[in-house]
C-alpha positions in Angstrom: -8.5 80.3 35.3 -8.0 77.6 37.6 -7.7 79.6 40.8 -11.0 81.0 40.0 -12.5 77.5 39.5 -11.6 76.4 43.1 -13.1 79.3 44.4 -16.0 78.9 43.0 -15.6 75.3 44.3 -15.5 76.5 47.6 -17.9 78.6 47.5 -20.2 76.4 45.9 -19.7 73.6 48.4 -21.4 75.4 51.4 -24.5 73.3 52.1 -27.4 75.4 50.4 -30.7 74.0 51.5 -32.4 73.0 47.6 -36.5 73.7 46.9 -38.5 70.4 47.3 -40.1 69.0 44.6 -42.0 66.1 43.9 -39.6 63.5 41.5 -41.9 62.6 38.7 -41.5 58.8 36.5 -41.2 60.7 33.6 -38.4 63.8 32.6 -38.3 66.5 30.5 -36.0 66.2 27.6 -33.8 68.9 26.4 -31.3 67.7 23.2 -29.0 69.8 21.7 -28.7 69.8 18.1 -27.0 72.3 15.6 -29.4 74.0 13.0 -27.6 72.6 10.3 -27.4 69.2 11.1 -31.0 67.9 10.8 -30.4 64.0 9.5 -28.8 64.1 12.7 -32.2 65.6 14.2 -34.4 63.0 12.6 -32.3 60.1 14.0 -32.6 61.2 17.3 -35.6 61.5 17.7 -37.3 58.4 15.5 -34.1 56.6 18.7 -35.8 58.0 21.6 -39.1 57.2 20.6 -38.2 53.8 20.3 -36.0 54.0 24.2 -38.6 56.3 25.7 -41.4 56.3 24.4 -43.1 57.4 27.9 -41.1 60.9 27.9 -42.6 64.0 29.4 -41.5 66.5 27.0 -38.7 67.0 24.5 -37.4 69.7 23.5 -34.2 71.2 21.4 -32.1 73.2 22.4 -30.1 74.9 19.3 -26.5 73.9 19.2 -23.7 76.8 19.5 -21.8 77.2 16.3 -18.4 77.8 17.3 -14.5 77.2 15.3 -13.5 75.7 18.2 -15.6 72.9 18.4 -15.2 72.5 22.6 -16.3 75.7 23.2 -19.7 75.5 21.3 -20.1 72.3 22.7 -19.7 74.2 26.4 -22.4 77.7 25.5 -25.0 74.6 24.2 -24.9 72.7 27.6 -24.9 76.0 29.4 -27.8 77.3 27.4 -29.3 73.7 28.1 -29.1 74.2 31.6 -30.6 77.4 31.8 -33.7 76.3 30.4 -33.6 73.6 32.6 -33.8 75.8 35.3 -37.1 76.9 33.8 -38.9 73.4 34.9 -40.7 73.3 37.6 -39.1 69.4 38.4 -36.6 67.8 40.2 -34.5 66.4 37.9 -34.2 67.0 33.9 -32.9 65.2 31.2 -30.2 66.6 28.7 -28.4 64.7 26.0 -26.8 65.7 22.7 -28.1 64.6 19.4 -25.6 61.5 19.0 -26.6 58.9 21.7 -27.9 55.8 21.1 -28.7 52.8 23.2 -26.4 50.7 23.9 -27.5 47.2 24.2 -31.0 46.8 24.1 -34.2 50.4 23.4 -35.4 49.3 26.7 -32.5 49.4 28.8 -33.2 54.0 29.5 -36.5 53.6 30.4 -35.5 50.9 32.8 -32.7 52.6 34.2 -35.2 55.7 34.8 -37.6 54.0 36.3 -35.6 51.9 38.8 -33.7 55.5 39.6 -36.9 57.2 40.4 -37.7 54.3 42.8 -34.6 54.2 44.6 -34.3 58.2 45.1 -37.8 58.4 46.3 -37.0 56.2 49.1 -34.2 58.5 49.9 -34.4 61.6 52.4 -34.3 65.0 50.0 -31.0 65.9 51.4 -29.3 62.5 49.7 -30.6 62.6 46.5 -27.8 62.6 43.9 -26.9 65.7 42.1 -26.6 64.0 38.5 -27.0 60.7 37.0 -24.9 60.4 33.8 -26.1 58.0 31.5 -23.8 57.7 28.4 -20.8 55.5 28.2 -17.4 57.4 25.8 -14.9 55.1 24.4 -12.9 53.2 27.0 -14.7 54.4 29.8 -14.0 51.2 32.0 -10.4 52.2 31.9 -10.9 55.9 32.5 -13.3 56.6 35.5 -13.4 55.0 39.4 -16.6 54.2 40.8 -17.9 53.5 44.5 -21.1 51.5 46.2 -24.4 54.3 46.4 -27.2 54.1 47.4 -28.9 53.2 44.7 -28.3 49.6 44.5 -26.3 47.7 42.1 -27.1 49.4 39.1 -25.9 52.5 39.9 -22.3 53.7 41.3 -21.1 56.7 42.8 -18.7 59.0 40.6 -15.5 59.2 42.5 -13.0 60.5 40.0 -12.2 60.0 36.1 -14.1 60.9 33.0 -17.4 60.4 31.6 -19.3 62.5 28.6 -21.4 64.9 29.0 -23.7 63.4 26.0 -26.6 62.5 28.7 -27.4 63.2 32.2 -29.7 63.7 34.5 -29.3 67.0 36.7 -31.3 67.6 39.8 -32.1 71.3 39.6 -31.2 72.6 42.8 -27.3 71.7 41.4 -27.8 73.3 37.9 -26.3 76.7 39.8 -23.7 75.0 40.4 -22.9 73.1 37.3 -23.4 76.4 36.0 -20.5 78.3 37.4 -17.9 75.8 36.9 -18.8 75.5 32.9 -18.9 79.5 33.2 -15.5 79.9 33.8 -14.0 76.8 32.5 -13.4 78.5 28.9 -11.3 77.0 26.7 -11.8 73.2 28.7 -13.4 70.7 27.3 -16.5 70.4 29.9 -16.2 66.5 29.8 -13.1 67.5 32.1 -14.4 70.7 33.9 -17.4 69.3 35.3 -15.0 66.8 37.6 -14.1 68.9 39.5 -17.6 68.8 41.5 -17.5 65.2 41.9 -15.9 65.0 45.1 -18.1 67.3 46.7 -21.5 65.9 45.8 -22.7 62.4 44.7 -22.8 62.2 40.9 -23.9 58.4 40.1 -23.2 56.8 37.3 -26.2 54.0 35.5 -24.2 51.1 35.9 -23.7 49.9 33.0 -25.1 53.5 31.2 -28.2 52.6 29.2 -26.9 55.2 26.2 -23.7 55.7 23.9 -22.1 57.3 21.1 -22.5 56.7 17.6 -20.4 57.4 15.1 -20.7 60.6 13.4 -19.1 63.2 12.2 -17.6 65.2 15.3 -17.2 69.0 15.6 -14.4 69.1 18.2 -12.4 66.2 16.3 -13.7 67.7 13.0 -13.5 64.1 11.5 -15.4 60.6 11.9 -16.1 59.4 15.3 -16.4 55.3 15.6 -19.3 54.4 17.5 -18.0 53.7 21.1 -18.6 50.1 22.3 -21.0 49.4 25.7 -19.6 49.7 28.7 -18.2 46.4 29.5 -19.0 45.6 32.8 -16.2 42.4 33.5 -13.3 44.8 31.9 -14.0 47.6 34.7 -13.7 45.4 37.4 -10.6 44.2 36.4 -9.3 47.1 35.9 -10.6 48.3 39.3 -9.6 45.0 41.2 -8.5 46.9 44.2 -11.5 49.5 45.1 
């Protein structure tokens, strides 16, 4: 399994020239959400209306039920992706059904809207591939960031974990994205989707705008506690020597 991850890797690390497009100030919305959990549905959505409110679209994209939780959770992102492909924009937005803001409703449209400034004034070729935008539990501790070019409130991804409960994905990478979750059966695609990362610049919001809340979690099949914000003074302690 692995050995056919890196050479996909390889392959998928050649420079392929991506279609121009212009980089709206709004995003489509994709959210995936099981049939069965619609409480969960209703949240969601009276959340982003309140966090943003200016969306272009949103849309759901049916969960995967599955017994083994991670691998629903991998077919829903990978059907997710496939429609985004459908788009006819630069970046989309996908996120599952159990993010919330962190701090304060405004702080996504914010971080949207200062990201679509700064990658406008960037040459096509630089543009990140992804901008994740939820914080897990303990992320400080668990993921090393860099400087990017998109000012302070964003950092470059250079190794360590971060959900997959919302990010932005500029669709000239979806391919991509696409084959590594393709083969990575039976890995949690929290993990998988790492192993890009040191090929092409995934930034991180800094600190993400969105985080989990605690519900009831498929691939723990018990309560999840709602994850605290990503605490800015902690990661730079813990990261004293980057």
């Amino acid at each position: 399994m692995l050995i056919a991850i890196m050479v996909c890797l390889k392959l998928l690390t050649r420079d392929v020239p991506g279609e121009v497009m212009p980089l709206e100030a709004t995003f489509h919305v994709l959210y995936i959400n099981l049939d069965a959990d619609v409480d969960r549905r209703d949240r969601y959505l009276d959340d982003m209306k309140r966090m943003y409110p200016d969306r272009l679209s949103l849309e759901r994209i049916s969960g995967v039920q599955h017994a083994w939780g991670i691998e629903g959770c991998r077919l829903a992102h990978l059907k997710a992706l496939s429609r985004a492909l459908e788009f006819d924009a630069e970046y989309v937005l996908i996120t599952e059904d159990d993010v919330i803001a962190s701090d304060s409703n405004q702080a996504l449209r914010g971080c949207l809207s200062e990201f679509v400034a700064r990658v406008r004034a960037l040459e096509n070729r630089r543009r990140p591939a992804m901008l994740l935008l939820e914080c897990g539990q303990h992320l400080e501790k668990r993921i090393c960031l860099h400087q990017c070019r998109g000012g302070p409130n964003f950092r470059r991804v250079l190794f360590g974990g971060n959900n997959a409960g919302a990010y932005l994905v500029r669709r000239n990478f979806i391919p991509r994205l696409q084959a590594v979750w393709g083969c990575a059966r039976g890995i949690h695609i929290d993990f998988s989707w790492q192993l890009l990362w040191p090929f092409y610049d995934v930034w991180m919001a800094f600190p993400p705008p969105l985080k989990q809340r605690s519900v009831w979690s498929h691939n723990l099949k018990g309560m999840r506690e709602e994850c605290q914000k990503f605490d800015t003074d902690l990661y730079f302690a813990t990261n004293r020597y980057l």
